[in-house]
TIRO-384968 format. One record per residue (C-alpha): x, z, y. Coordinates in Angstrom, 2 decimals, decimal comma, padded with zeros to 5 digits. Each point is the difference from the previous one (the first is absolute). Layout:
<c1->X	c3->Z	c2->Y>
...
***
This chain:
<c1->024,94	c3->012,88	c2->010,15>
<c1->-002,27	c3->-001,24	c2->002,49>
<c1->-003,96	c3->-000,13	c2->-000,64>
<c1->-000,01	c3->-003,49	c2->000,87>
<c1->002,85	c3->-000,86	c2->-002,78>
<c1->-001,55	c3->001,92	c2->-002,14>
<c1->-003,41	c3->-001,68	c2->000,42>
<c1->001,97	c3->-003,54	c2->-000,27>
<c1->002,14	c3->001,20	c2->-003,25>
<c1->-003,48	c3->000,59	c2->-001,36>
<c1->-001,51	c3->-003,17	c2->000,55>
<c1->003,43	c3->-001,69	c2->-000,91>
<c1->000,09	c3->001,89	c2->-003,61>
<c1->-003,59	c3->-000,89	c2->-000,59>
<c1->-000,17	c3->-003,25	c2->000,42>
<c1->003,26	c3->-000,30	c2->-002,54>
<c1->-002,04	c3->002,14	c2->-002,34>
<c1->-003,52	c3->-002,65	c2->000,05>
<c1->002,80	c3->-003,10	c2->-000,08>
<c1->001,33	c3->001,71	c2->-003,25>
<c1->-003,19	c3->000,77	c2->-001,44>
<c1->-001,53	c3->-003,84	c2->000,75>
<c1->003,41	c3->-000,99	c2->-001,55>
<c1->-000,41	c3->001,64	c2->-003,30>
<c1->-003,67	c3->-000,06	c2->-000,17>
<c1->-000,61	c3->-003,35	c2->000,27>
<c1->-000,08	c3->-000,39	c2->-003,72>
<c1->-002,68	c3->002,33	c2->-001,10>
<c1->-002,36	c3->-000,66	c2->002,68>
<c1->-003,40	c3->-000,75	c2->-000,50>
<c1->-001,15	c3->-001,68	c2->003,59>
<c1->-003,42	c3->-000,13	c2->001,08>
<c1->-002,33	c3->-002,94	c2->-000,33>
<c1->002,34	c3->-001,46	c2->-002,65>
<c1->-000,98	c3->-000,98	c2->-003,64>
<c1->-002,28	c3->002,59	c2->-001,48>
<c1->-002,00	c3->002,55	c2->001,62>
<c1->002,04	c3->003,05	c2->000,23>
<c1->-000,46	c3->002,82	c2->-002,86>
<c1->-000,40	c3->003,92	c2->000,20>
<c1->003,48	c3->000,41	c2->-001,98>
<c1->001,82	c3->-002,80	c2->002,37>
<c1->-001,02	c3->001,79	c2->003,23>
<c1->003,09	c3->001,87	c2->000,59>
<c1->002,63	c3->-002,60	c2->-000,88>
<c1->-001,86	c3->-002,55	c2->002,62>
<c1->001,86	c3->000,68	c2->003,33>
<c1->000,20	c3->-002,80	c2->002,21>
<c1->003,91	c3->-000,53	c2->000,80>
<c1->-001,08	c3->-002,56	c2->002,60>
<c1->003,40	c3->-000,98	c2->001,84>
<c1->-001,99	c3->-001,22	c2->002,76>
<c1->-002,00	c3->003,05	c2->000,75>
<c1->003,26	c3->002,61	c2->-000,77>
<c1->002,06	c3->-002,30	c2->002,86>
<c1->-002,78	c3->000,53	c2->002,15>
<c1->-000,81	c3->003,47	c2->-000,80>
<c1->004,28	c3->000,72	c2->000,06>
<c1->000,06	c3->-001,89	c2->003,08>
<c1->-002,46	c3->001,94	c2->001,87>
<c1->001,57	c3->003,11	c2->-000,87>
<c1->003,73	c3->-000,91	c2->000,44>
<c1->-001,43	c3->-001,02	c2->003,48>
<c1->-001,86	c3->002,48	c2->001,09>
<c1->002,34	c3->002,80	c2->-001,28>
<c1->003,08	c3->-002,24	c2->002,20>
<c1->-001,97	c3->000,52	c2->002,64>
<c1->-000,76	c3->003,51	c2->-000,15>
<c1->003,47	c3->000,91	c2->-000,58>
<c1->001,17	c3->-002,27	c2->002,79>
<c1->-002,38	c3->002,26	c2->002,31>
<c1->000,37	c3->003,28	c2->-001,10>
<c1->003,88	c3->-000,78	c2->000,21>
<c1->-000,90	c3->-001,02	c2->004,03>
<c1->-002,88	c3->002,68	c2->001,14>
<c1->000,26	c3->002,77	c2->-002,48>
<c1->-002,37	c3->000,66	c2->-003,57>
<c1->-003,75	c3->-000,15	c2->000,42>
<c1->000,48	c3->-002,26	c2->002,77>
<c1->-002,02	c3->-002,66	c2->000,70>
<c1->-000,82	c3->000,00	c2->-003,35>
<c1->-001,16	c3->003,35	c2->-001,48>
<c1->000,95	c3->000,79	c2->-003,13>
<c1->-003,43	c3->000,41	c2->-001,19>
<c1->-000,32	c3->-003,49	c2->001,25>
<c1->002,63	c3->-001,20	c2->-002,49>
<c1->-001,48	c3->001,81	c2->-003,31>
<c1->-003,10	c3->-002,00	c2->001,25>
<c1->001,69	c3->-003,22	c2->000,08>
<c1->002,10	c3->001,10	c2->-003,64>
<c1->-004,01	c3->000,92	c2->-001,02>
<c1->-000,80	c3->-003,68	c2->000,89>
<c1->002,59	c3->-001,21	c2->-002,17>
<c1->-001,05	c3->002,14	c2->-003,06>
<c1->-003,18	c3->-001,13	c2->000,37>
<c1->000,59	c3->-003,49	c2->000,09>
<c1->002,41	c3->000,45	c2->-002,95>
<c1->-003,16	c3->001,70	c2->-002,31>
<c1->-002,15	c3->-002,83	c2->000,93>
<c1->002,26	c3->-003,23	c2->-000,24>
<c1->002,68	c3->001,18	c2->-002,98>
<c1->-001,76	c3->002,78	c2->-001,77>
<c1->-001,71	c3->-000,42	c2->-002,94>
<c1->-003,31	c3->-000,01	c2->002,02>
<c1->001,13	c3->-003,87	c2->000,79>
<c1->-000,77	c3->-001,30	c2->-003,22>
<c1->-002,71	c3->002,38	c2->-000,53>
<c1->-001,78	c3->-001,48	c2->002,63>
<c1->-000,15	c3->-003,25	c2->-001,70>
<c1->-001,65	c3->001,51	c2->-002,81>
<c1->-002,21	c3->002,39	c2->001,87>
<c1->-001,76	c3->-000,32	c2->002,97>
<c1->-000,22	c3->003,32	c2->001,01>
<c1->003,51	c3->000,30	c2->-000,27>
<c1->000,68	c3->-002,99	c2->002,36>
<c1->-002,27	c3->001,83	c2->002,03>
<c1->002,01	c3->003,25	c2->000,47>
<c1->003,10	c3->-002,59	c2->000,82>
<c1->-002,00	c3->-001,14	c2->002,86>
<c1->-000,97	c3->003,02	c2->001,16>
<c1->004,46	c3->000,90	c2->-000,19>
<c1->000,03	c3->-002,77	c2->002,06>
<c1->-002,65	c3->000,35	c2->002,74>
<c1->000,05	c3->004,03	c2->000,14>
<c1->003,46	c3->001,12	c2->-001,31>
<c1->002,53	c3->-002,25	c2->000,65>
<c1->-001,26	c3->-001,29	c2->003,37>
<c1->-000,69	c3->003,42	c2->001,91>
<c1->003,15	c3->001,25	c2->-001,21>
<c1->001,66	c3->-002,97	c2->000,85>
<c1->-001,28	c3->000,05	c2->003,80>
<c1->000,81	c3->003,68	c2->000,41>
<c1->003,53	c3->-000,68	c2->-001,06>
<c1->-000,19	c3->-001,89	c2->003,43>
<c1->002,11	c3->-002,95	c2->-001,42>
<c1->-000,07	c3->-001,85	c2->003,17>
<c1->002,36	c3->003,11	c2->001,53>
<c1->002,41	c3->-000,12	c2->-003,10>
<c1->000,70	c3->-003,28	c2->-000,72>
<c1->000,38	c3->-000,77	c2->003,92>
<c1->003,17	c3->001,99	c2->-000,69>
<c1->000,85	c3->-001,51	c2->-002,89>
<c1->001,35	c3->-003,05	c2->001,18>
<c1->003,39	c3->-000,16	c2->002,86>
<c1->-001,08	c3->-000,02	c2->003,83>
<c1->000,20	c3->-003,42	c2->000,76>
<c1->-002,06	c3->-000,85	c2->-002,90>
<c1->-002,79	c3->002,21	c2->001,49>
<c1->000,67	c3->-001,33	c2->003,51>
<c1->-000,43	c3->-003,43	c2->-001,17>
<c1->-002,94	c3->000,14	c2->-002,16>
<c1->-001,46	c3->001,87	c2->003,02>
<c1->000,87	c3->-003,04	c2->002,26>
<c1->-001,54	c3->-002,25	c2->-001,88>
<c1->-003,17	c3->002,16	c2->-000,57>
<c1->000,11	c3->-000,05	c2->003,91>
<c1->-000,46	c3->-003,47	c2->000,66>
<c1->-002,68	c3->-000,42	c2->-002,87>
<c1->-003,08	c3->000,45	c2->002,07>
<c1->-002,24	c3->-001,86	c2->-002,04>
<c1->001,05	c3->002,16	c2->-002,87>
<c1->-000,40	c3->002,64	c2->002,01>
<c1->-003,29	c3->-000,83	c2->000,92>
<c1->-001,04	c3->-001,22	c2->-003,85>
<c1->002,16	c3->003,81	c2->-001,13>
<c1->-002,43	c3->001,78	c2->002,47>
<c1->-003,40	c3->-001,90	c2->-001,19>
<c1->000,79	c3->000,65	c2->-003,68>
<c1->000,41	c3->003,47	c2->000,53>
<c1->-002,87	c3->001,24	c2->001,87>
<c1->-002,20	c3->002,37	c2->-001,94>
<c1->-002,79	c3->-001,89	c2->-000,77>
<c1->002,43	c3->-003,22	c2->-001,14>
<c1->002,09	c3->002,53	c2->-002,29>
<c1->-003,71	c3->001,60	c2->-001,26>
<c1->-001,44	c3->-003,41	c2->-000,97>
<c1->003,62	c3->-001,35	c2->-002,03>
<c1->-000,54	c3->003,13	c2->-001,91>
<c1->-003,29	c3->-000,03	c2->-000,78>
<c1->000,55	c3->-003,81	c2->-000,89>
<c1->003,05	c3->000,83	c2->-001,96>
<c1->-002,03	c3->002,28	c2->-002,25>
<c1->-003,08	c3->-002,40	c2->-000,18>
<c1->001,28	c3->-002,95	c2->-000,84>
<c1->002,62	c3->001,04	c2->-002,76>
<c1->-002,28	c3->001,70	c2->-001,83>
<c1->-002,75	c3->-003,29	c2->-000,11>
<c1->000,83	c3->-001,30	c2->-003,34>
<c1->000,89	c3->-003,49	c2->-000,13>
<c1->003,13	c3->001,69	c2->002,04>
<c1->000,64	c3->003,07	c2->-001,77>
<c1->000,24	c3->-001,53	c2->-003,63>
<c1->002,55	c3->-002,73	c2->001,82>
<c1->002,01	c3->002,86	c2->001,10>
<c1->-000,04	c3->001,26	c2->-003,77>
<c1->000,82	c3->-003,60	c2->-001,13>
<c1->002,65	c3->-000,65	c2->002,26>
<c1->003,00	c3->001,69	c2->001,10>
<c1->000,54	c3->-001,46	c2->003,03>
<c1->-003,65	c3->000,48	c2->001,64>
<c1->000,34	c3->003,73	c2->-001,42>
<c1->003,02	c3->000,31	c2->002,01>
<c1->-001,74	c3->-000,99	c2->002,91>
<c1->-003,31	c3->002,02	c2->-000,77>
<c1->002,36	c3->003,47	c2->-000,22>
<c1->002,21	c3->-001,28	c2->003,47>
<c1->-003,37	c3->-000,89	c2->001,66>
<c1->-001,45	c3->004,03	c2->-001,04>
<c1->003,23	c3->001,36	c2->001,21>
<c1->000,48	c3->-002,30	c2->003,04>
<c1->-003,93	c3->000,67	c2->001,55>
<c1->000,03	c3->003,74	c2->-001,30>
<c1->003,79	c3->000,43	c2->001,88>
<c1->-002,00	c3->-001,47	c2->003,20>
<c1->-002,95	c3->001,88	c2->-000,50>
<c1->001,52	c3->003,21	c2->000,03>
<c1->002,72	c3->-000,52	c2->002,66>
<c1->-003,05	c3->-001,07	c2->002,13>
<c1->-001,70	c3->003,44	c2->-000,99>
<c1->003,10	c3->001,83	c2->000,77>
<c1->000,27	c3->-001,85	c2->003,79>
<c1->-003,63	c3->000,87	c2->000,16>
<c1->000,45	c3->003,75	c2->-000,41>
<c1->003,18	c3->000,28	c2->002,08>
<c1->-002,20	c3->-000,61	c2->003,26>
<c1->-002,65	c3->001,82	c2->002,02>
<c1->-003,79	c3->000,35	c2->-000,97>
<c1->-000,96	c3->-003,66	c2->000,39>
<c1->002,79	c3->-000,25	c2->-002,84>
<c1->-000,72	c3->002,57	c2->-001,91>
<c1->-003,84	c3->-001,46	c2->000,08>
<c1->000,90	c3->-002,96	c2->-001,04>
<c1->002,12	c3->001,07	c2->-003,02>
<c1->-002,87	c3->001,97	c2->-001,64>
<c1->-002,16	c3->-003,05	c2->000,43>
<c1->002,79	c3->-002,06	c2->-001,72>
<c1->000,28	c3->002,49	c2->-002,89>
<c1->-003,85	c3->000,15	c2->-000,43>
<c1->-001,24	c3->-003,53	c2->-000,38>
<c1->003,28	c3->-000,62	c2->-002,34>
<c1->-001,85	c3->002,77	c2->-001,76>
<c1->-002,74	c3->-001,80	c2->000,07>
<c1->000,40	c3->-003,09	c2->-001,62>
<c1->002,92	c3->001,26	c2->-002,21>
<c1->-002,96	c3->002,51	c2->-001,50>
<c1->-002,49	c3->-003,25	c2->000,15>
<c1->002,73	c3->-002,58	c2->-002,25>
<c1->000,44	c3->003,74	c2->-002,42>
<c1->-003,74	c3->000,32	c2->-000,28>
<c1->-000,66	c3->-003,50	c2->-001,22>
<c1->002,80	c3->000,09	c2->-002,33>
<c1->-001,24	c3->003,29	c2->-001,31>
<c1->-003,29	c3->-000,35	c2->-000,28>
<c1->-000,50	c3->-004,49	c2->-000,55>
<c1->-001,67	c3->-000,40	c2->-003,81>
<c1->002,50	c3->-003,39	c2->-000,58>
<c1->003,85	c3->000,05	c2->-000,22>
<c1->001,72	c3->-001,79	c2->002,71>
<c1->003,23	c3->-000,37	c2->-001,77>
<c1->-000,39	c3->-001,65	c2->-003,35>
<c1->003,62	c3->-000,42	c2->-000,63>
<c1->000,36	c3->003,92	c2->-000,51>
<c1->-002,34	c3->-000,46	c2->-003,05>
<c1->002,56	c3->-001,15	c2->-002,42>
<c1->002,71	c3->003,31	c2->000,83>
<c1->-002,98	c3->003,13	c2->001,01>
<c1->-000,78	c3->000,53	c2->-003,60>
<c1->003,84	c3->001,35	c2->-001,16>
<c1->-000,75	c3->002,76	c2->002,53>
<c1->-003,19	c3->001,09	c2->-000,97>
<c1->-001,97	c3->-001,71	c2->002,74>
<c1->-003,13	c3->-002,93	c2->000,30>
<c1->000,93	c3->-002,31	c2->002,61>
<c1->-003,03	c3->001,58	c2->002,15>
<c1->001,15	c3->003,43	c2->-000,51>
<c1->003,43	c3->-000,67	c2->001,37>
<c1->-001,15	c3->-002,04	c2->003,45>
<c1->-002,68	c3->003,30	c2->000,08>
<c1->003,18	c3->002,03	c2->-000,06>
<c1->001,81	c3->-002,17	c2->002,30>
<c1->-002,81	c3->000,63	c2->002,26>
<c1->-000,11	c3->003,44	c2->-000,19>
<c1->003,77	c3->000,10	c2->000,87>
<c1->-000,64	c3->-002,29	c2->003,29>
<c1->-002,33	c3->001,42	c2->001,07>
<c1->000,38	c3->004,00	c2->-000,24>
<c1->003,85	c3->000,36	c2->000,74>
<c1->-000,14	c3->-002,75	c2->002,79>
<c1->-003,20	c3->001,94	c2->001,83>
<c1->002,05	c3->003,72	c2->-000,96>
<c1->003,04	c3->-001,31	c2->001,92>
<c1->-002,04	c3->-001,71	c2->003,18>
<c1->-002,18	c3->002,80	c2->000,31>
<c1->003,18	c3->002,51	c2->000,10>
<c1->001,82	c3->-002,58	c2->002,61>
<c1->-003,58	c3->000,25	c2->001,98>
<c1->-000,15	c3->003,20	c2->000,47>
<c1->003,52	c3->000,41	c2->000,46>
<c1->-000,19	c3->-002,07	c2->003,18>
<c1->-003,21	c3->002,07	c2->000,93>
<c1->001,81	c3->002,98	c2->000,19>
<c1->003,11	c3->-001,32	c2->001,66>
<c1->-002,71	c3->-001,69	c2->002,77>
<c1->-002,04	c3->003,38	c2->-000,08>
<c1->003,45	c3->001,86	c2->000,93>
<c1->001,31	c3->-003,01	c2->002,54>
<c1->-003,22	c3->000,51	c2->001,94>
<c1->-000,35	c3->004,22	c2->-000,03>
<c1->003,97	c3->-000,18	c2->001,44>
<c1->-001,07	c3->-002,49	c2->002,56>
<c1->-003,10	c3->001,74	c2->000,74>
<c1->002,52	c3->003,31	c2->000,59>
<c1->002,23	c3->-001,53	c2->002,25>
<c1->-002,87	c3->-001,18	c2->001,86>
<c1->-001,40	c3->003,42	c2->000,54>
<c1->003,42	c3->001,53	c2->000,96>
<c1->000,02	c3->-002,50	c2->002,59>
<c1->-003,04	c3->000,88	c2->001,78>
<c1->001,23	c3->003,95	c2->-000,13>
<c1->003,22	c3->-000,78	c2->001,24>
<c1->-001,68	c3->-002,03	c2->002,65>
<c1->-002,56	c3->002,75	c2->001,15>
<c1->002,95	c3->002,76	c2->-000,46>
<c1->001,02	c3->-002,35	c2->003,59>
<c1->-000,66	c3->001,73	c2->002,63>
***
């Protein structure tokens, strides 16, 4: 069997498997945000068979796994897409799984610290694993020829698009819907909608995974370049740093609780309301500064060794150029 089949039979047989499961679970399930808060002994009968989210998650795959097969099948495994690549992308999907069916779901309506560590799924899971499963490559093969020749017509002849695309995406654009993102979902007349309401909750999650999928594919095009790129990337990864820390700090360290709706649900899990935002804090802000510092000086090092190879070649140069007589 081909690696590509075998990577699309394993999509296909999972998504079966979470249709099945959302089927015959539907019955038992305590949802988040629903009725009372959530209790210690209910935690692990509380999955969230969304059938919206499992289309989208089954989608994805199923998509991305047609398209892998479909170009392994034409250029041969590993390429174009690297199999690391694809457990990336499968990584993506776990993640987003944990955070959006998992138990942790309703959790999170009953603790803020665990709504926290579903963000953080979102914005430093999911989406890096997601961009280095370079979707863009997969599902372009996912879909026949002339589908791809005609959505690339028409992307043609959008200029303003284009133009609007291009503007939205520069670095500093991509740095400031991020930080914004963060900032403003977490100010509390719009948090405590989000746990109200369904619908704006839906759109607080999509709007963490949308910015934090743009954030880091911006990262990644930053680090694929020369040292002007490379520059730029570490200053990217730094200020998010920054005022991620900064919105951590507060939360840790503020003498008032922001979130008053938590009050009625922290005490079944052995928490004040103050002591889990303090925790919530704590969880923003060390993991968040542990993984940007690693990214940091990851692109450091990768600068460090683009410059000392360029700095060789250089030097060759000149010898081979003296060595003419």
């Amino acid at each position: 069997m081909m690696a590509g089949e075998s990577v699309s039979r394993c999509i296909f047989y999972a998504a079966i498997a979470l249709v099945m499961a959302a089927w015959f679970g539907r019955t038992g399930v305590a949802l988040a945000h629903e009725g009372e808060p959530l209790a210690p002994h209910e935690l692990w009968s509380a999955w969230n068979w969304d059938l919206l989210i499992l289309a989208g998650l089954t989608a994805a795959g199923w998509s991305y796994g047609r398209g892998v097969r479909a170009l392994w099948l034409r250029a041969g495994r590993g390429r174009g897409v690297s199999q690391w690549r694809v457990a990336a992308f499968g990584g993506g999907l776990l993640a987003l799984f944990v955070a959006l069916i998992s138990p942790l779901d309703a959790l999170s309506g009953a603790l803020f610290s665990a709504h926290m560590v579903q963000h953080l799924l979102l914005l430093m899971v999911a989406a890096p694993l997601l961009v280095l499963g370079a979707p863009p490559v997969a599902l372009g093969w996912a879909w026949p020829q002339r589908w791809r020749w005609g959505a690339a017509r028409w992307w043609h002849r959008r200029r303003r698009l284009q133009r609007g695309w291009r503007a939205l995406t520069q670095p500093l654009a991509v740095w400031m819907l991020y930080m914004a993102a963060l900032w403003l979902w977490h100010v509390p007349v719009l948090y405590e909608a989000a746990l109200r309401n369904e619908f704006i909750h839906f759109l607080e999650h999509g709007c963490f995974l949308a910015t934090a999928v743009l954030f880091w594919w911006t990262l990644a095009r930053c680090s694929a370049g020369g040292r002007p790129s490379y520059g730029v990337g570490i200053l990217y990864v730094f200020t998010t740093a920054l005022h991620g820390g900064l919105l951590g700090s507060l939360l840790t360290f503020t003498p008032r609780v922001w979130y008053p709706l938590y009050a009625a649900s922290t005490a079944g899990w052995g928490l004040t309301p103050l002591a889990d935002q303090q925790l919530a804090g704590v969880i923003m802000w060390v993991p968040m500064g542990i993984v940007y510092t690693i990214v940091a000086l990851a692109l450091l090092g990768v600068w460090l060794q683009v410059m000392e190879r360029k700095d060789r070649r250089q030097r060759a140069s000149v010898w081979r150029a003296k060595e003419i007589p």
